[in-house]
TIKE-409300 format. One record per residue: residue in three letters; x, y, z of N, C-alpha, C in turn. Coordinates in steps of 0.02 Angstrom, whole numbers, padded with zeros to 5 digits. Layout:
! residues N
+-----+--------+--------+--------+--------+--------+--------+--------+--------+--------+
!  aa !   n_xx !   n_yy !   n_zz !  ca_xx !  ca_yy !  ca_zz !   c_xx !   c_yy !   c_zz !
+-----+--------+--------+--------+--------+--------+--------+--------+--------+--------+
! ALA !      X !      Y !      Z !      X !      Y !      Z !      X !      Y !      Z !
...
+-----+--------+--------+--------+--------+--------+--------+--------+--------+--------+
//
This chain:
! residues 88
+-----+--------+--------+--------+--------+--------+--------+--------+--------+--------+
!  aa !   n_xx !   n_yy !   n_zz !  ca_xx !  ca_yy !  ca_zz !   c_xx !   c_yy !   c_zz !
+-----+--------+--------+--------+--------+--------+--------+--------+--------+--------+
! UNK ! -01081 !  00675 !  01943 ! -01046 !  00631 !  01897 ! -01075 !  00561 !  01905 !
! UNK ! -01081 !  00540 !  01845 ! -01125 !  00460 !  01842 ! -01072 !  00411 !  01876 !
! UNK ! -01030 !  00419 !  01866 ! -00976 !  00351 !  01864 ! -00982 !  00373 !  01953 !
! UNK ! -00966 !  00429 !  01975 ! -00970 !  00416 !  02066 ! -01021 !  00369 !  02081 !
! UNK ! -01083 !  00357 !  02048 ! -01138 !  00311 !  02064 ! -01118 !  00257 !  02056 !
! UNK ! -01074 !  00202 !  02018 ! -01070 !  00137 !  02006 ! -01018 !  00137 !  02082 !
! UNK ! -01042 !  00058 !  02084 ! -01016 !  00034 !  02129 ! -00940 !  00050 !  02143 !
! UNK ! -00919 !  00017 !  02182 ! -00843 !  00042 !  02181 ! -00774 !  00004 !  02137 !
! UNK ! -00803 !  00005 !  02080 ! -00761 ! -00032 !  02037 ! -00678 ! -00027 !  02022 !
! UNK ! -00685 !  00060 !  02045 ! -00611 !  00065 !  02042 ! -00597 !  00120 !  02114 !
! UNK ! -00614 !  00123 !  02156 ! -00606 !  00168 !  02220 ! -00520 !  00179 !  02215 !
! UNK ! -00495 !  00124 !  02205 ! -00426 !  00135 !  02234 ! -00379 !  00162 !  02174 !
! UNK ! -00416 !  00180 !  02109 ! -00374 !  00182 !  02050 ! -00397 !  00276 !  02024 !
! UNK ! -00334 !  00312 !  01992 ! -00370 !  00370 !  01970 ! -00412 !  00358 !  01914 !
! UNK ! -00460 !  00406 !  01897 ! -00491 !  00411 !  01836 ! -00484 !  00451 !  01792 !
! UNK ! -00467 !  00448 !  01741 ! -00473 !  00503 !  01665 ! -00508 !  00516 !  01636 !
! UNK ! -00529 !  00584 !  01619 ! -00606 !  00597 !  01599 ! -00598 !  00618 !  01548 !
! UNK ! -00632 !  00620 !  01475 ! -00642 !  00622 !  01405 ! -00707 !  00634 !  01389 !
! UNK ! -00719 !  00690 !  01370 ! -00796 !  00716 !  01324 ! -00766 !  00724 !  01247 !
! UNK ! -00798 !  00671 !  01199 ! -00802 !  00668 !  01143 ! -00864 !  00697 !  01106 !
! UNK ! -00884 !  00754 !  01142 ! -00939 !  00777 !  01104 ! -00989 !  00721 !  01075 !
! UNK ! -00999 !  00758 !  00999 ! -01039 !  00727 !  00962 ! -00976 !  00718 !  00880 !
! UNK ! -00924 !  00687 !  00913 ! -00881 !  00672 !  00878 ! -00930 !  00593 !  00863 !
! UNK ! -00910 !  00578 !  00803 ! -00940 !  00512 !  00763 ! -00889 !  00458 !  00732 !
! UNK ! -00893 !  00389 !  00733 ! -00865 !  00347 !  00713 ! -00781 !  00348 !  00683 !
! UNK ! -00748 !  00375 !  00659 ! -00674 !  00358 !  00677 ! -00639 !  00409 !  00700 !
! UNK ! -00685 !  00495 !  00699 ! -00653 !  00523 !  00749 ! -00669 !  00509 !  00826 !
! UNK ! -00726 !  00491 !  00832 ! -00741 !  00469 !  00903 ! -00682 !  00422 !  00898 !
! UNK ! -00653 !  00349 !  00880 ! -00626 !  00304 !  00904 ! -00537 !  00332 !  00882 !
! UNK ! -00527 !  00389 !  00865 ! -00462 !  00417 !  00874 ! -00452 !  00485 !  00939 !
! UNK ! -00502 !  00506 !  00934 ! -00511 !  00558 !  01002 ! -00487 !  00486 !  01065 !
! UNK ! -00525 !  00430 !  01056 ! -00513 !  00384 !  01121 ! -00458 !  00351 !  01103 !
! UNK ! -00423 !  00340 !  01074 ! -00360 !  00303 !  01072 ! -00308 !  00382 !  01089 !
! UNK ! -00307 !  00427 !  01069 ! -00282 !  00481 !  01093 ! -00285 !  00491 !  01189 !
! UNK ! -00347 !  00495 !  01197 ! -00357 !  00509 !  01269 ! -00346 !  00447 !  01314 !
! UNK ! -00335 !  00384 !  01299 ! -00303 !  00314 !  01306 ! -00245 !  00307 !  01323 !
! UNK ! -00192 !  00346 !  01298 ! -00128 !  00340 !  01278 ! -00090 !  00354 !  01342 !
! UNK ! -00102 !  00425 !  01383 ! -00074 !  00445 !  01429 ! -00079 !  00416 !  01490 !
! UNK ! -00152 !  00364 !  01471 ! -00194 !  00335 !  01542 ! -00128 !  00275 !  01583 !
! UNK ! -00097 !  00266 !  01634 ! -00077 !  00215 !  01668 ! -00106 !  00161 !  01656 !
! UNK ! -00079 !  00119 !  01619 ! -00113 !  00025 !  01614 ! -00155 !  00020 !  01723 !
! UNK ! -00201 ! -00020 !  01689 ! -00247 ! -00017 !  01763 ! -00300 !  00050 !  01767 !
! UNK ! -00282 !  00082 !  01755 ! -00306 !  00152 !  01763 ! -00365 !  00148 !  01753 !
! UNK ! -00434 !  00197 !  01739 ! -00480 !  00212 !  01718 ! -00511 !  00282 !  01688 !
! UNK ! -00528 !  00247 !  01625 ! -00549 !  00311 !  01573 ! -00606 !  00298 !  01568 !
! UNK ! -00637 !  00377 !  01599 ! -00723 !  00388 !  01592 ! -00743 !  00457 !  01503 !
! UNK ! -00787 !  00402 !  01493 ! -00782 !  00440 !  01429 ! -00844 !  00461 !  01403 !
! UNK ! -00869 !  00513 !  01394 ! -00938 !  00534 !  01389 ! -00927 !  00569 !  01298 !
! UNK ! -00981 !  00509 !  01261 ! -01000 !  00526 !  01197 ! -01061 !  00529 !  01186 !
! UNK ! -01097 !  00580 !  01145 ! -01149 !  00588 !  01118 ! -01171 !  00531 !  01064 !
! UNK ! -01115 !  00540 !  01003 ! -01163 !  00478 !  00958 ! -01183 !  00433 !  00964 !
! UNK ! -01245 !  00405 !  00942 ! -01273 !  00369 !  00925 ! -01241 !  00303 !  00928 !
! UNK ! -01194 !  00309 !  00893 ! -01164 !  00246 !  00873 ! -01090 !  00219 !  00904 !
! UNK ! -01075 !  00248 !  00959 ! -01017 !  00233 !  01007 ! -01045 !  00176 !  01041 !
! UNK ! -01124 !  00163 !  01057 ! -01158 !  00113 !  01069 ! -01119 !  00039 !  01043 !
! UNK ! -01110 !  00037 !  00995 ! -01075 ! -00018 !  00956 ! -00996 ! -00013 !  00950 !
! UNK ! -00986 !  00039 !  00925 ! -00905 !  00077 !  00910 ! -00867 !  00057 !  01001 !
! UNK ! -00880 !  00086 !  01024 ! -00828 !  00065 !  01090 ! -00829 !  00003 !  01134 !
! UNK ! -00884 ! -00038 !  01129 ! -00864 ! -00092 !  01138 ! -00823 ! -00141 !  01107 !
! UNK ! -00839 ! -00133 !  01038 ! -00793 ! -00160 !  00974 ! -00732 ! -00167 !  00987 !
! UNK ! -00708 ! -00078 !  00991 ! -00635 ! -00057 !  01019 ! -00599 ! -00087 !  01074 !
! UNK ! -00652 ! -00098 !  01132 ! -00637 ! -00114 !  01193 ! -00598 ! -00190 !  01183 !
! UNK ! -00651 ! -00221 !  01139 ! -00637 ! -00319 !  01128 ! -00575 ! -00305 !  01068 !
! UNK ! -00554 ! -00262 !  01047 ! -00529 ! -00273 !  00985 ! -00449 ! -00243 !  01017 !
! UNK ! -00444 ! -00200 !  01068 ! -00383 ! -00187 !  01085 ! -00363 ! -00205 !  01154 !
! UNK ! -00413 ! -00258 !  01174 ! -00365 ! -00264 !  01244 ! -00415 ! -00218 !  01326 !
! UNK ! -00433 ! -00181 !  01310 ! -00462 ! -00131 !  01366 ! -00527 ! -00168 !  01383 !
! UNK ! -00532 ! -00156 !  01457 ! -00588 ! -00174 !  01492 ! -00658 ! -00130 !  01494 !
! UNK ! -00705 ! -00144 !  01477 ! -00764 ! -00114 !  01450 ! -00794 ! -00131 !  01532 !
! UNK ! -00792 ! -00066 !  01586 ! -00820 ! -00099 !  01657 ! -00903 ! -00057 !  01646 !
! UNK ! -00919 ! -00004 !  01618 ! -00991 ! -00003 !  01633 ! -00982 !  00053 !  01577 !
! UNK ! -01066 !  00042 !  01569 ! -01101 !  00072 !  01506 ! -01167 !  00112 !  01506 !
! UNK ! -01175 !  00173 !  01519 ! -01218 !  00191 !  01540 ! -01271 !  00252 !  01467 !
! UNK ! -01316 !  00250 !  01461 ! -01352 !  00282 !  01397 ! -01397 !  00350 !  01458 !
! UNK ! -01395 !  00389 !  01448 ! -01443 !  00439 !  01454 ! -01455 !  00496 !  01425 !
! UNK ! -01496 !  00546 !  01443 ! -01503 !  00601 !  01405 ! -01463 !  00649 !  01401 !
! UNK ! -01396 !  00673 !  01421 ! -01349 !  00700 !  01400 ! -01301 !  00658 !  01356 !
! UNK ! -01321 !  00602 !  01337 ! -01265 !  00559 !  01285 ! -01245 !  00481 !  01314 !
! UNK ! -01199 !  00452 !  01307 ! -01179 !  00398 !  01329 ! -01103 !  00403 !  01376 !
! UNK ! -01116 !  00363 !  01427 ! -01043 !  00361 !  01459 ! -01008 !  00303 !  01477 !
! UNK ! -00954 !  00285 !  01459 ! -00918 !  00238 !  01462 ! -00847 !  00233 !  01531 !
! UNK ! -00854 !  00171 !  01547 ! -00785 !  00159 !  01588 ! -00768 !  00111 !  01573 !
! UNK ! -00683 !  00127 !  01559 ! -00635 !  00098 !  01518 ! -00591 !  00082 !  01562 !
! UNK ! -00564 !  00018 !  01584 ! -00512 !  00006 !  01607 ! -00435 ! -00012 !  01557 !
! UNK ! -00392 !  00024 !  01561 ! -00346 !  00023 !  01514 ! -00304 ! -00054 !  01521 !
! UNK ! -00300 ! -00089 !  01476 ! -00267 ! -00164 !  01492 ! -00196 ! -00142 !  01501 !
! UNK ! -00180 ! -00221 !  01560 ! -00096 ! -00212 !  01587 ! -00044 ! -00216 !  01526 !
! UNK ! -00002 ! -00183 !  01531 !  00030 ! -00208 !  01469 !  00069 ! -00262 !  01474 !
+-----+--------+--------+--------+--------+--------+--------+--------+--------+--------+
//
């Protein structure tokens, strides 16, 4: 798992894991507001998407609702994201 490699950004917090396939632009960003929902404010949601364009799409989301965008990683199985869910 990629995210065991980043530093220890959240050691002390659980993580929630989300594969959005090759879901695309507003089902990708409703699959993640779905898999968001249950997460504990603080928490961390690791989220592995294929498209192309979550590149742009989830950071957007991230600045646009509050959630912490902690790392961003692109490789050849797709893209993976860690999401820190904002306090409420």
């Amino acid at each position: 798992m990629w995210a065991a490699r980043l530093p220890s950004l959240h050691s002390n917090m659980t993580t929630h894991f989300v594969d959005t396939k090759d879901l695309g632009c507003g089902d990708l960003i409703m699959a993640l507001m779905k898999a968001m929902k249950p997460v504990p404010a603080g928490e961390i949601l690791d989220l592995h998407a294929e498209d192309t364009g979550a590149r742009e799409d989830i950071p957007s989301w991230c600045n646009m609702t509050g959630h912490k965008l902690l790392a961003a990683q692109t490789g050849e199985d797709g893209n993976h994201y860690i999401i820190q869910k904002k306090e409420s």
